[in-house]
C-alpha positions in Angstrom: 317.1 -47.0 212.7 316.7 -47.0 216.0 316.7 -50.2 218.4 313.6 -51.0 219.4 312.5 -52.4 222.9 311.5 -55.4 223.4 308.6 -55.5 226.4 309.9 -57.4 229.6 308.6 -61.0 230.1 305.4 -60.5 232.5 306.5 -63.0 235.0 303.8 -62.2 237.7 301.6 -62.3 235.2 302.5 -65.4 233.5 303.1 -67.5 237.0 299.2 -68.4 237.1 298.1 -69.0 234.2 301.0 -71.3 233.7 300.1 -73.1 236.6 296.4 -73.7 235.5 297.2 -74.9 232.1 299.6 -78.0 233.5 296.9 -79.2 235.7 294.7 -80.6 233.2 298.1 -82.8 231.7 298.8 -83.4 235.3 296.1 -84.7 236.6 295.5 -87.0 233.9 299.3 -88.2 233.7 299.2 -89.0 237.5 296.9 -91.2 237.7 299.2 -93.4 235.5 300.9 -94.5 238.7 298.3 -94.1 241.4 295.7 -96.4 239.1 296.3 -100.1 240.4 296.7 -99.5 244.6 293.4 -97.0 244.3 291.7 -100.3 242.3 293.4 -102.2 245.1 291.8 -99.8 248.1 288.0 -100.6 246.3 288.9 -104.2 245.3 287.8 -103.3 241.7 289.7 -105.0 238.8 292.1 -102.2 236.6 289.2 -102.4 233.7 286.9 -101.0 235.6 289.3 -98.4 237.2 290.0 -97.4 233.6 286.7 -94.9 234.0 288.3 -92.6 235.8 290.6 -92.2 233.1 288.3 -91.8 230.7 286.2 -89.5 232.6 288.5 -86.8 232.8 289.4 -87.3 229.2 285.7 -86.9 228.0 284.7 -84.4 229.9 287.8 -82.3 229.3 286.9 -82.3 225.4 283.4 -81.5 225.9 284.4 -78.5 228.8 287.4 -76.6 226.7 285.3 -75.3 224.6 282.2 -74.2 226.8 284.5 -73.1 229.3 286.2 -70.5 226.8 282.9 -69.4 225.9 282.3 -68.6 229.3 285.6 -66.9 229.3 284.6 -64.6 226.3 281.6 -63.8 227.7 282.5 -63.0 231.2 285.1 -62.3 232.9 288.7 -64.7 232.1 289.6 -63.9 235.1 286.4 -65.2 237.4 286.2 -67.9 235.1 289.8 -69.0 235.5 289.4 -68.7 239.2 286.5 -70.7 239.0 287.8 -73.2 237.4 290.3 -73.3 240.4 287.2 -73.5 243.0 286.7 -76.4 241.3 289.9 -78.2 241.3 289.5 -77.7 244.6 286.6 -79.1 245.1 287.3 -82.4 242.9 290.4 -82.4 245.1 288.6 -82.8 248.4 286.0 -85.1 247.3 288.8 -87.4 245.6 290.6 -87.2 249.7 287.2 -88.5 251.6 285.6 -90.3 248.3 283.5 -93.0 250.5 283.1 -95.2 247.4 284.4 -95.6 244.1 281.3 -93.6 242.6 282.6 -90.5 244.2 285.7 -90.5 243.3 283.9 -91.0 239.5 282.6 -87.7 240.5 285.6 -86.5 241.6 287.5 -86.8 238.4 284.6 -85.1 236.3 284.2 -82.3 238.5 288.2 -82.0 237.7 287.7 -82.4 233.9 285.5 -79.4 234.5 287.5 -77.7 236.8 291.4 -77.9 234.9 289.5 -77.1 231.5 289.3 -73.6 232.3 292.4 -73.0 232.6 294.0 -73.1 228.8 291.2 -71.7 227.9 290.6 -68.6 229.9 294.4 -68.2 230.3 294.6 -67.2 226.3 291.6 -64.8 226.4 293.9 -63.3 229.7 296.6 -63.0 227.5 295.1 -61.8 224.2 293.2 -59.1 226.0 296.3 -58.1 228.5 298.3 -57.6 224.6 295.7 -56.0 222.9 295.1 -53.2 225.3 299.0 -52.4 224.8 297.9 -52.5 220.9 300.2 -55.6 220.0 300.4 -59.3 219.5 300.5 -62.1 222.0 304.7 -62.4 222.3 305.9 -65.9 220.7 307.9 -66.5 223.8 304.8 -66.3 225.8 302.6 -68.3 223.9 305.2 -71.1 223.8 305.5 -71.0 227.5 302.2 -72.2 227.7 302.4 -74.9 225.4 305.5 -76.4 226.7 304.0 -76.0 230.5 301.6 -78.8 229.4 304.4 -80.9 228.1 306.2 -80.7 231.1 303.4 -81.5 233.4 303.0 -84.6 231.2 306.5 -85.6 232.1 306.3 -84.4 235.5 302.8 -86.5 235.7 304.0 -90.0 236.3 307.0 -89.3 238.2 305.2 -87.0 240.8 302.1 -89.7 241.1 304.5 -92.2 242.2 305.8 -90.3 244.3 303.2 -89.3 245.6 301.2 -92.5 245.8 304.6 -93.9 247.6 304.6 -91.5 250.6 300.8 -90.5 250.8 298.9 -93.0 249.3 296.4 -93.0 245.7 294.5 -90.0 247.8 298.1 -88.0 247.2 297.7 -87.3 244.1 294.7 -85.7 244.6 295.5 -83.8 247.7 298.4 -82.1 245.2 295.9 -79.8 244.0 295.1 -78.0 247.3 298.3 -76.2 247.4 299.0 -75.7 244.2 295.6 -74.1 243.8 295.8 -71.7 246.6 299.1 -70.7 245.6 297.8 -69.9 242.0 294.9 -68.4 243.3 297.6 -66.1 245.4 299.2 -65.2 242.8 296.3 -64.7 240.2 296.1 -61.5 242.5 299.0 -59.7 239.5 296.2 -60.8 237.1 294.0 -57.3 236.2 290.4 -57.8 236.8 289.0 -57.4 233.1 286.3 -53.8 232.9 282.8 -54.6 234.1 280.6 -55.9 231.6 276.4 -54.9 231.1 274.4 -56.7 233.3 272.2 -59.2 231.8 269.0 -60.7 232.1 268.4 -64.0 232.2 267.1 -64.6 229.4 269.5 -62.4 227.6 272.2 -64.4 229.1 270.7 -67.9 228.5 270.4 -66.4 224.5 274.2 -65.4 225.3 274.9 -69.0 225.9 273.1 -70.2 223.4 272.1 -73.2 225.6 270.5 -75.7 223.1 273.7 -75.2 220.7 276.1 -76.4 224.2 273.9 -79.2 224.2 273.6 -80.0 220.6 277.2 -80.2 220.4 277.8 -82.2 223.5 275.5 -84.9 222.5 277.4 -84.9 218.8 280.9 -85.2 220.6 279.2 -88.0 223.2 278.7 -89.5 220.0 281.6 -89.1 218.3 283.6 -90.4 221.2 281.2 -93.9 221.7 282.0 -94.3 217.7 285.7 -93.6 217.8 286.1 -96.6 221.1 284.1 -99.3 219.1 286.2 -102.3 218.3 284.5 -102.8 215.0 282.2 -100.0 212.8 278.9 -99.3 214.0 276.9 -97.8 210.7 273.7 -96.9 213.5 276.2 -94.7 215.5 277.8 -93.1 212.3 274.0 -92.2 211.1 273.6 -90.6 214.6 276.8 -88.5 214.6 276.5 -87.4 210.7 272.4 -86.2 212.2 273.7 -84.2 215.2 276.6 -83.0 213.0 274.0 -81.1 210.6 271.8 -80.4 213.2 274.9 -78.7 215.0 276.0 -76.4 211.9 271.6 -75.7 211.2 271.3 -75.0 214.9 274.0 -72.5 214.9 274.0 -71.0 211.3 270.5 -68.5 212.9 272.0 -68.2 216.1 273.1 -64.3 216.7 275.7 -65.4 219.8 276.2 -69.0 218.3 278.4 -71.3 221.0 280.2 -72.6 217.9 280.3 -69.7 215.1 280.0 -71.7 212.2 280.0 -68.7 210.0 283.2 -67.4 211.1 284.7 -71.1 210.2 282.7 -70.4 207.1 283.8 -67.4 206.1 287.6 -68.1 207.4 288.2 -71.1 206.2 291.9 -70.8 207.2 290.8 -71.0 211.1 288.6 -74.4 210.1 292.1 -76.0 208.7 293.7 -74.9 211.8 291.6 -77.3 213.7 291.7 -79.8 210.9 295.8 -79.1 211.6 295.5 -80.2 215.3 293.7 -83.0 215.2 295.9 -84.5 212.2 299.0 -83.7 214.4 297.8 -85.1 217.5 297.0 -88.1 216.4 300.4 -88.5 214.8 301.9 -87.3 218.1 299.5 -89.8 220.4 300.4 -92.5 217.9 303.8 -92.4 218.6 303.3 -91.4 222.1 300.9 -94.7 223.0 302.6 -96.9 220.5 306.2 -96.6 220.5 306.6 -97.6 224.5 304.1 -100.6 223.9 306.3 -101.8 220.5 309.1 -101.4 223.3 307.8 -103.8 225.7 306.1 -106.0 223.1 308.6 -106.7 220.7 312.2 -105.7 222.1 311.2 -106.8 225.1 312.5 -103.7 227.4 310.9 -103.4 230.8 309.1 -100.4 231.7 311.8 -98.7 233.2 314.1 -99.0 230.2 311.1 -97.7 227.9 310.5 -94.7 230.3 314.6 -94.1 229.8 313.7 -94.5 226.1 311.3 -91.9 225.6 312.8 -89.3 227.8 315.2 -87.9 225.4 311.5 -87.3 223.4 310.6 -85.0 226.2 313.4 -83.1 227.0 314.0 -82.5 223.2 310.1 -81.4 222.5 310.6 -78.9 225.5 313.8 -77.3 224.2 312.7 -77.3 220.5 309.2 -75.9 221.4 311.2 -73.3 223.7 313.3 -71.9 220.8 310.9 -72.3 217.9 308.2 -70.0 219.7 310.7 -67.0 219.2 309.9 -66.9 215.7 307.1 -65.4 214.4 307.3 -66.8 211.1 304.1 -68.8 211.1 304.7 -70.7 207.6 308.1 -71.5 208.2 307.4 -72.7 211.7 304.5 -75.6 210.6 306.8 -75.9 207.2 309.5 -77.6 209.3 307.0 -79.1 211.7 305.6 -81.3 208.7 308.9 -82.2 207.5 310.0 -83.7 210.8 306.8 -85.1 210.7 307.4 -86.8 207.7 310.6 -87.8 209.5 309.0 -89.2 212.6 306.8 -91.5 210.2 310.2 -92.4 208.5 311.1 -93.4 211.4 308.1 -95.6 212.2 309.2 -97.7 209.2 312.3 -98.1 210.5 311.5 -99.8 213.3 311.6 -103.7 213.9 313.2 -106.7 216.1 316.9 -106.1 214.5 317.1 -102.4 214.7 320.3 -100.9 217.4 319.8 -98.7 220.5 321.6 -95.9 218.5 318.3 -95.9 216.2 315.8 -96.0 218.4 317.2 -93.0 220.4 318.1 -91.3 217.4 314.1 -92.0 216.4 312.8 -90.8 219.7 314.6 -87.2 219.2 313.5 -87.1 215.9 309.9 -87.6 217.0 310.6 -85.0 220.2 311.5 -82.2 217.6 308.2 -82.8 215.4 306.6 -83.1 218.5 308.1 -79.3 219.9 307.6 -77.6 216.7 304.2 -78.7 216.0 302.8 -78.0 219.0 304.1 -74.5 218.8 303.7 -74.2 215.7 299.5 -74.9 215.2 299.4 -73.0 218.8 300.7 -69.6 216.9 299.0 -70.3 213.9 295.6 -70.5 215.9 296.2 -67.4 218.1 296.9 -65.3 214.4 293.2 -66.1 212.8 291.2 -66.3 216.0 289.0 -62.7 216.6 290.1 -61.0 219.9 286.5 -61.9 220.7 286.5 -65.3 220.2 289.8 -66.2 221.7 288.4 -68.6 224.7 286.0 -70.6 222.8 288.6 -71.2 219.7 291.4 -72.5 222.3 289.0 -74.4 223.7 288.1 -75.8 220.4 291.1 -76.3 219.3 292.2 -78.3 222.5 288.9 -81.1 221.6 290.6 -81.1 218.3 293.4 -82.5 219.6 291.6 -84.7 222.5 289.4 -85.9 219.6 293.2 -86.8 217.7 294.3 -88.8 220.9 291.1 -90.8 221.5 291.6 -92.1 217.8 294.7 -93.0 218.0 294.0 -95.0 221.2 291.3 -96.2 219.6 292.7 -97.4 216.5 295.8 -99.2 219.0 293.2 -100.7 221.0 291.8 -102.5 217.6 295.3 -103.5 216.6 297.2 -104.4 219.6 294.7 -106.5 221.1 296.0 -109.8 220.1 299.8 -108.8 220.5 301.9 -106.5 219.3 304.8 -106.8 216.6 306.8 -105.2 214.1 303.6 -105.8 211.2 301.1 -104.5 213.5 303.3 -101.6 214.4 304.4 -100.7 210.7 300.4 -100.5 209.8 300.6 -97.5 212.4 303.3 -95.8 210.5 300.9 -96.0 206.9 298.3 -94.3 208.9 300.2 -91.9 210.3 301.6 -91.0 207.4 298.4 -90.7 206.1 297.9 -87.6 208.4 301.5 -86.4 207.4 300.5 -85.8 204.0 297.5 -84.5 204.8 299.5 -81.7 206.6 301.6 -81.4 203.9 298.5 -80.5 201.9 297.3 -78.5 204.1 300.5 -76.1 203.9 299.7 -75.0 200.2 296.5 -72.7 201.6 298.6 -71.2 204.4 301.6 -70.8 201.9 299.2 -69.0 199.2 298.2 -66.6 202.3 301.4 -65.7 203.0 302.7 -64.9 199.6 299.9 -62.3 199.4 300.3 -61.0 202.5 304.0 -60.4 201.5 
């Protein structure tokens, strides 16, 4: 048989679009360090800094989604440039913020800005593939997965830094060269064929405006229920109403903004997004709960629990690296569950006795769940999305995961409150395993799929 050729990596291509998907991870991770001397500058306590964390975060799980719409519609190109005009712009009001409202602003004008990136970036790719009549490389698609893991490591460390030598306005004033130096290079992206002009109404009916705001005000919702300390039946009524209204809305909608009859009629996709929201969760879990149990219970200081959780890191980087050269889908989230399952083994294992040796060894274990999965659900998502529809269903897929994180912070926020030890801790690991098996279920669809396919 003869060898075939494998297509060289697009490097020029790829610079970009790497560089706008760590900025979202960035920007949130580097405020970690940068939080309490900005409070400090507008003598405001760290609670009420805490909104411009969560401002980003909501607004980023509202935006993915619309902002990949926008990409399907238009042009992924002008909308991932865009999205770097707005970086921009977030950056420079964040600089000269005169008071602590616009720096508010600041930070949602960024959650709108870096959530074009992902997005866009995997309508870019899709389409650049398709018009050379194959699949998005593996190797490609993990790069942009692990580019957000590194930026989440690189996060803290370059905010302190940052912070150190500049001052809290550093780590916005980061953004201004590296957005001019992605735009430059955004130059070896092809502009995408020019599309019909449309009328404004056609394009408002394009948008399918009510359904963006339908949904917004359902995930507004979700996101006040998921941060109460205690259940609140009157918000639950209000989500399960916009929920219905949502799927009504968009069921006799010809361009719906969320095609509920492709999730319908694919119910594989659906479980895909049920997938990411189980995993992230686990991940965040572990992620937000593991340093605290650290601190709280072994007593480490920060430093030692940063040391702690770096072999995570550097393991989920190299495992998410070589597991996105296969392109076996089912054996990829088939040993992503099992070190899940792991992970939560792990969980159990933890308490005021346990050695060094076992936490590292726990924190590598939870790196390699954390590599494969992420690769894993990424590949998985890119097989059953319509070239169409790639922008929105990334977009999706990333509030899937946002919506994952919030409810694990959530659910630590209810727990820890009073103090954190090994009980408290070991209810975390029932509820995360919880989510394992529903993974694990989750499997015997895809595994069906595959045997026919074969």
């Amino acid at each position: 048989m003869p060898e075939v050729k494998r297509a060289p990596f697009p490097y020029r291509f790829m610079l970009p679009v790497v560089l706008g998907t760590m900025m979202n991870p960035l920007n949130s991770t580097m405020l970690a360090t940068a939080l309490i001397p900005l409070c400090n500058s507008f003598q405001i306590s760290i609670g009420s800094g805490a909104i411009l964390v969560t401002s980003l975060y909501v607004t980023s799980t509202i935006a993915q989604p619309l902002m990949g719409r926008l990409a399907d519609i238009f042009s992924a190109k002008t909308i991932n440039l865009l999205g770097f005009g707005l970086v921009l712009i977030a950056a420079l009001v964040g600089m000269f913020a005169p008071g602590f409202e616009w720096l508010v602003a600041s930070r949602i004008i960024l959650g709108l800005g870096t959530s074009a990136s992902y997005p866009s970036s995997m309508a870019l790719l899709n389409k650049k593939y398709a018009a050379q009549g194959q699949s998005v490389p593996g190797n490609v698609l993990g790069l942009v997965g692990i580019s957000a893991q590194v930026s989440m490591i690189l996060g803290p460390v370059l905010g302190g830094l940052l912070t150190q030598w500049l001052g809290w306005q550093g780590i916005f004033m980061i953004n201004i060269p590296w957005v001019i130096v992605a735009v430059y290079l955004s130059q070896a992206i092809p502009n995408d064929p020019v599309k019909e002009k449309l009328s404004t109404r056609e394009l408002l009916k394009r948008l399918d405006v009510p359904g963006i705001l339908i949904f917004t005000l359902f995930l507004l919702s979700l996101l006040f229920l998921l941060i109460q300390h205690s259940f609140n039946w009157q918000m639950m009524i209000t989500v399960a109403a916009l929920f219905i209204l949502m799927i009504l809305w968009e069921r006799r909608q010809e361009n719906p903004f969320i095609d509920v009859r492709l999730l319908a009629a694919n119910p594989s996709l659906l479980l895909v997004y049920i997938r990411a929201l189980a995993t992230s969760y686990i991940l965040y879990t572990m992620l937000y709960g593991f340093p605290q149990w650290l601190e709280g219970v072994r007593h480490f200081n920060p430093a030692e629990t940063g040391l702690f959780m770096l072999p995570d890191s550097i393991v989920a980087i190299a495992v998410g690296l070589l597991i996105s050269r296969s392109q076996k889908l089912f054996e990829q989230n088939l040993l992503g569950v099992l070190f899940m399952l792991a992970t939560c083994g792990g969980m159990f294992m933890l308490n005021a006795d346990i050695t060094v040796i076992m936490i590292v060894l726990i924190t590598v274990i939870m790196g390699i769940a954390e590599g494969i999965n992420l690769i894993a659900n990424q590949a998985l998502l890119n097989a059953e999305t319509p070239l169409d529809q790639k922008g929105v269903s990334f977009g999706l897929y990333r509030t899937f995961a946002y919506l994952g994180a919030i409810l694990s912070g959530s659910q630590l926020k209810v727990l820890f409150h009073t103090g954190i030890t090994d009980q408290k801790f070991h209810i975390l690991s029932y509820t995360a395993l919880a989510s394992s098996m529903v993974l694990l279920i989750l499997l015997v669809p895809l595994w069906k799929r595959y045997q026919q396919r074969a």
